[in-house]
DSSP file (Angstrom, degrees, kcal/mol; ACC not computed):
  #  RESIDUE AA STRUCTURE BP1 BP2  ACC     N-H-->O    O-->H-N    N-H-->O    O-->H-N    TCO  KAPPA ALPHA  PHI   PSI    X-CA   Y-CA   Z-CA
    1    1 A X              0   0    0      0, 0.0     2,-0.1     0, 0.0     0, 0.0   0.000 360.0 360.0 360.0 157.7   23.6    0.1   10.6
    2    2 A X        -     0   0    0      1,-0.1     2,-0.3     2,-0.0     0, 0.0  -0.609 360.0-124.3 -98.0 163.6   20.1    1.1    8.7
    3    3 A X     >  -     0   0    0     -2,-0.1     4,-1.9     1,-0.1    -1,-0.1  -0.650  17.0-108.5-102.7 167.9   20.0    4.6    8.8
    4    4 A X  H  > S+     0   0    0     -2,-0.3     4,-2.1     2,-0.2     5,-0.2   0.866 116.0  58.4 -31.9 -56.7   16.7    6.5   10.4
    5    5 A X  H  > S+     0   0    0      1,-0.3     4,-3.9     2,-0.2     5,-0.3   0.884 104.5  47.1 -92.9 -43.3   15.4    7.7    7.0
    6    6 A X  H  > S+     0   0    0      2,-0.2     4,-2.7     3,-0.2    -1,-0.3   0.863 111.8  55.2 -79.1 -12.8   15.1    3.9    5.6
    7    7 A X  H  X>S+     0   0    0     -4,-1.9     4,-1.9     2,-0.2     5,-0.5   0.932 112.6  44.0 -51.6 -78.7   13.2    2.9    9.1
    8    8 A X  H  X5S+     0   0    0     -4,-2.1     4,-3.2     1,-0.3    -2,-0.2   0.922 116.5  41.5 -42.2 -54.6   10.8    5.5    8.5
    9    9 A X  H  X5S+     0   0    0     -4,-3.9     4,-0.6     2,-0.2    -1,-0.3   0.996 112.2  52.6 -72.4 -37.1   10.2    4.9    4.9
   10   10 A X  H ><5S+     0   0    0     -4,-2.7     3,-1.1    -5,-0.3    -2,-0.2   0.944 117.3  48.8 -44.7 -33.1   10.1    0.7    5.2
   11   11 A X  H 3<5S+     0   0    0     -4,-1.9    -1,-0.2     1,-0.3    -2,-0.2   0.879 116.9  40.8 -73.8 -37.7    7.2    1.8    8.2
   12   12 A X  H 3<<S+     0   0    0     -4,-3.2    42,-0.8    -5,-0.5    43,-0.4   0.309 112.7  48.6-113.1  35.3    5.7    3.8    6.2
   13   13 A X    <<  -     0   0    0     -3,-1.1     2,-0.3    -4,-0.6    40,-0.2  -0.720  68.4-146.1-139.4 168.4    5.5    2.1    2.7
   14   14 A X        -     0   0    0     38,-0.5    38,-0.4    -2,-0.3    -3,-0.0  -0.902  26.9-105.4-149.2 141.9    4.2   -1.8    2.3
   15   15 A X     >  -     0   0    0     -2,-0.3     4,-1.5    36,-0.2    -1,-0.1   0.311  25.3-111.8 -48.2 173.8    5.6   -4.1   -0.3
   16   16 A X  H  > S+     0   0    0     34,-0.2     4,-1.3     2,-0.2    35,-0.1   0.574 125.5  57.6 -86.2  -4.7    3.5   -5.1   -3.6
   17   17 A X  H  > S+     0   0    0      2,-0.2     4,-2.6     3,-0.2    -1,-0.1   0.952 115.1  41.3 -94.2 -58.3    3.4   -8.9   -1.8
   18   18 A X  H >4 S+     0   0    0      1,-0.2     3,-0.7     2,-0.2     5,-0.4   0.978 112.2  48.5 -55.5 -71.6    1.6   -6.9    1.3
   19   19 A X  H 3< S+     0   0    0     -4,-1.5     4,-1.8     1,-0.3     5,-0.4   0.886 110.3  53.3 -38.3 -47.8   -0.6   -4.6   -0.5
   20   20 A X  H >X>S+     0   0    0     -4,-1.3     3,-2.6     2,-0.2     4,-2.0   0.947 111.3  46.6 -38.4 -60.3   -2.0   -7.6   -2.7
   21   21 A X  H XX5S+     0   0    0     -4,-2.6     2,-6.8    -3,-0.7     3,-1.7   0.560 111.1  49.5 -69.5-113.8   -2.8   -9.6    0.5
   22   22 A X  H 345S+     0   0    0      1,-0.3    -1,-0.3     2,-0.1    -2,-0.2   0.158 115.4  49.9   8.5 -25.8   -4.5   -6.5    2.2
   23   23 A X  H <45S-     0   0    0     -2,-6.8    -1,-0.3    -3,-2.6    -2,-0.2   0.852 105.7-130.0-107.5 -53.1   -6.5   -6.2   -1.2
   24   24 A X  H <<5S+     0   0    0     -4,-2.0     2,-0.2    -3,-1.7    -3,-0.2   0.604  70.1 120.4 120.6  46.8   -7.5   -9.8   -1.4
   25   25 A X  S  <<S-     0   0    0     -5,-1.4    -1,-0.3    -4,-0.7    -2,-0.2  -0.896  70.6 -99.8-139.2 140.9   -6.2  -10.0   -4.8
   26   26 A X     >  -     0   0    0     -2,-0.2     4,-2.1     1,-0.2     5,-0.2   0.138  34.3-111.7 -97.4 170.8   -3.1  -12.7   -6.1
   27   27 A X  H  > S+     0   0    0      2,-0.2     4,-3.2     1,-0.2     5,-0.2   0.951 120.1  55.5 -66.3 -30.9    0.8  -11.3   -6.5
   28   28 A X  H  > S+     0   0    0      1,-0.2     4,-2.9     2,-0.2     5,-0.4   0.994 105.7  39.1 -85.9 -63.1    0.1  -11.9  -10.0
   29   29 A X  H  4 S+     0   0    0      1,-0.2     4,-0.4     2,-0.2    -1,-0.2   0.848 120.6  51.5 -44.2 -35.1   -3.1   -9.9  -10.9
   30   30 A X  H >X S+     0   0    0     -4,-2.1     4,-5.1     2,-0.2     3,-1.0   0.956 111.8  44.9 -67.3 -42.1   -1.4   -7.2   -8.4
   31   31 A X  H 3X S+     0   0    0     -4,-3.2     4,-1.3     1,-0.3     5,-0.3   0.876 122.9  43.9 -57.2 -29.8    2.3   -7.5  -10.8
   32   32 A X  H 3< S+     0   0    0     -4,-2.9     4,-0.5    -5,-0.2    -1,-0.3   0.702 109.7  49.0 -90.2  -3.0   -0.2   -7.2  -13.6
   33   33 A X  H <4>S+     0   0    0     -3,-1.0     5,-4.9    -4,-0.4     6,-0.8   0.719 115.9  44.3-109.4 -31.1   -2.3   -4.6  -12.3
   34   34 A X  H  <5S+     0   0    0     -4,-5.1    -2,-0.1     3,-0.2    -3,-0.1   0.670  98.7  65.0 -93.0  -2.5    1.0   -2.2  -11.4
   35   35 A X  T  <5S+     0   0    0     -4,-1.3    -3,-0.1    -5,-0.3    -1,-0.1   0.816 113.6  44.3 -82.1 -16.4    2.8   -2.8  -14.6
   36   36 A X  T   5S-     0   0    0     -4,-0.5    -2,-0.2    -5,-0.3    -1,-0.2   0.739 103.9-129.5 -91.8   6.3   -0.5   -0.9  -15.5
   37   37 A X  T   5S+     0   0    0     -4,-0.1    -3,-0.2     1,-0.0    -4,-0.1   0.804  71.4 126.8  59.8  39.1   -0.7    1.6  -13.0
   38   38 A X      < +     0   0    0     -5,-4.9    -4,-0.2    -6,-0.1    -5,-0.1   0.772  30.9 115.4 -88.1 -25.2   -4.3    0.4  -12.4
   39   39 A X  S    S-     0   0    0     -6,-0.8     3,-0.1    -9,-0.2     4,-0.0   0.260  75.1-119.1 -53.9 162.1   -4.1   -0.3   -8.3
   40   40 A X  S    S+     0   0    0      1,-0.1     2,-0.4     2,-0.1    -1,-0.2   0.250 104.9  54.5 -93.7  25.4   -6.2    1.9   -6.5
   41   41 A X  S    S-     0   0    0     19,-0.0    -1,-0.1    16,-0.0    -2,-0.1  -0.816  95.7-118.7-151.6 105.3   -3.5    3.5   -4.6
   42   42 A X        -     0   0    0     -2,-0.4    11,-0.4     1,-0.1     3,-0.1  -0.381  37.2-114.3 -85.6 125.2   -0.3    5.1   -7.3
   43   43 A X        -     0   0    0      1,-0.1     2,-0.4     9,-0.1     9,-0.2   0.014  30.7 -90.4 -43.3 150.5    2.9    3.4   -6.5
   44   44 A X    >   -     0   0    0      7,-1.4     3,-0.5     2,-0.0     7,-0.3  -0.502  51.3-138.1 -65.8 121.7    6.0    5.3   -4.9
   45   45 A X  T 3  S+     0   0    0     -2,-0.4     3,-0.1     1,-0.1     5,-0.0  -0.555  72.2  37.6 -91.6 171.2    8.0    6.5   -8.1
   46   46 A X  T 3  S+     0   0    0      1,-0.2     2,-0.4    -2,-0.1    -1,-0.1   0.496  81.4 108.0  14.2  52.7   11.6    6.3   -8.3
   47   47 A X  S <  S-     0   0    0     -3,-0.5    -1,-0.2     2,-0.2     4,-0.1  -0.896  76.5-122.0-123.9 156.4   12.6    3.2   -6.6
   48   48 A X  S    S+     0   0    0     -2,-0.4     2,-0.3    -3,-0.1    -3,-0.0   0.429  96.0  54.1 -67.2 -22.4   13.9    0.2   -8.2
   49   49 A X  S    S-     0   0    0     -5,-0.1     2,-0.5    -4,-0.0    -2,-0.2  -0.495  91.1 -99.8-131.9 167.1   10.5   -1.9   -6.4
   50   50 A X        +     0   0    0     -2,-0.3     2,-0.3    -7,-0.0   -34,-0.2  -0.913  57.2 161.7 -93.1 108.4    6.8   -1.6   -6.2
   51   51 A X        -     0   0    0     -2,-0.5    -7,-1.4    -7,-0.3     2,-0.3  -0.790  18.9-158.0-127.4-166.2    6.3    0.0   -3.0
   52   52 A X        -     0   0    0    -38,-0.4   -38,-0.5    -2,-0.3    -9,-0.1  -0.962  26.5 -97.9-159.7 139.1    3.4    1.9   -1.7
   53   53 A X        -     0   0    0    -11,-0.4   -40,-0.2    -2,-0.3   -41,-0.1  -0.530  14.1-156.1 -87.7 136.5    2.2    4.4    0.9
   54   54 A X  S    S+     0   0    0    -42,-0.8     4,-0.3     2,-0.1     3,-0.3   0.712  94.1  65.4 -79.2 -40.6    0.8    2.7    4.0
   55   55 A X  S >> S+     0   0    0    -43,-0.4     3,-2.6     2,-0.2     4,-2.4   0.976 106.3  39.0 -62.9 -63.7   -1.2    6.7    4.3
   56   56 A X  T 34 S+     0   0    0      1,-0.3    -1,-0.2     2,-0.2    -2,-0.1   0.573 108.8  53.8 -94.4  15.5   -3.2    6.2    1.3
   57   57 A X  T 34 S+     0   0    0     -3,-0.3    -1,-0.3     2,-0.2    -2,-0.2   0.416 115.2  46.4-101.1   6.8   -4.1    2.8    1.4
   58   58 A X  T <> S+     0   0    0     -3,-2.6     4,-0.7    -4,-0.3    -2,-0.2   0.827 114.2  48.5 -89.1 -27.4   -5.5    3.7    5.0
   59   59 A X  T  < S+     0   0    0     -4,-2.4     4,-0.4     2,-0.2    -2,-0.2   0.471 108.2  48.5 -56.6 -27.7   -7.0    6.6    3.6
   60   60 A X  T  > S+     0   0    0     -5,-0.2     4,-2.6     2,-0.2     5,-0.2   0.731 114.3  55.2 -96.6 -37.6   -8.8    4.7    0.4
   61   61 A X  H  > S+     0   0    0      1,-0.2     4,-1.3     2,-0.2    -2,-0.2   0.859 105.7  53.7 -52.5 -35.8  -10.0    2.2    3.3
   62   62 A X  H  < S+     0   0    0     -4,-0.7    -1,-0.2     2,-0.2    -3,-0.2   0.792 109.2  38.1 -70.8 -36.4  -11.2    5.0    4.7
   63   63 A X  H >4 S+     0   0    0     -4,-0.4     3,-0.5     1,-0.2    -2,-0.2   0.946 119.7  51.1 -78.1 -45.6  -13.5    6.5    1.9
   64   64 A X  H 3< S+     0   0    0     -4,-2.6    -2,-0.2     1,-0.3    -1,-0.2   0.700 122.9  24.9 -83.0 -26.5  -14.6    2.9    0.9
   65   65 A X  T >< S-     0   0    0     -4,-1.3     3,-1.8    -5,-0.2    -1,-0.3  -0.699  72.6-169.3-160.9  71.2  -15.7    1.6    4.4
   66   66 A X  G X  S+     0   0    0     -3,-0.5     3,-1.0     1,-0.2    -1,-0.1   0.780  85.5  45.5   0.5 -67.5  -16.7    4.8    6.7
   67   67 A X  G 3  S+     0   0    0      1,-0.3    -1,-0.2     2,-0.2    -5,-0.1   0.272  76.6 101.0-108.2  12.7  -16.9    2.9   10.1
   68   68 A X  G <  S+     0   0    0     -3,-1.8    -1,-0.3    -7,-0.2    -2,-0.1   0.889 100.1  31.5 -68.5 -28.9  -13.5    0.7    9.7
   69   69 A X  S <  S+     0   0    0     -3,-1.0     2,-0.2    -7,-0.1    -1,-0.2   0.268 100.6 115.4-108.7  18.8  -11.7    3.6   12.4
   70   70 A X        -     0   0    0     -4,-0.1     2,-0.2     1,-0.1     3,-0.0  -0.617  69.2-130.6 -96.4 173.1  -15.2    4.1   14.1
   71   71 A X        -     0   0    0     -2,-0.2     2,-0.3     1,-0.1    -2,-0.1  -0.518  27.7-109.6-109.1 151.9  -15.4    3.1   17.8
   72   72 A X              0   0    0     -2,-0.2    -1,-0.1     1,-0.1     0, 0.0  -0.591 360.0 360.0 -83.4 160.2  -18.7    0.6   18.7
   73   73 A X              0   0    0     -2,-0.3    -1,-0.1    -3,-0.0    -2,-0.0   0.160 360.0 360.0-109.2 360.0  -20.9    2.6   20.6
């Protein structure tokens, strides 16, 4: 059985395969872009994987494109 705490982190982290797509950018320019720690969003540190916080890539979405959580009027 998974425990609670890895539910919670898989929901609230996305893969390096996800973030790339979300970014619009290829698995390889992403592998190459986090073995430099260039991605606009700093990778989780101390895991074995490239993961990523789901918070501050809504949060850099947010700064970059204002009206992505606004409602149409």
């Amino acid at each position: 059985m998974v425990s609670p705490k890895k539910l919670d982190f898989e929901a609230d982290t996305m893969s390096l395969e996800e973030f790339a797509a979300r970014l619009g950018i290829s698995l390889t320019t992403a592998y190459e872009k986090a073995q430099r720690d260039v991605l606009p969003v700093p990778r989780i540190p101390g895991i074995g994987r490239y993961r990523f916080s789901r918070r501050a890539y809504d949060e850099l979405m947010a700064r970059q494109h204002p009206c992505i959580n606004c409602k149409a009027a």
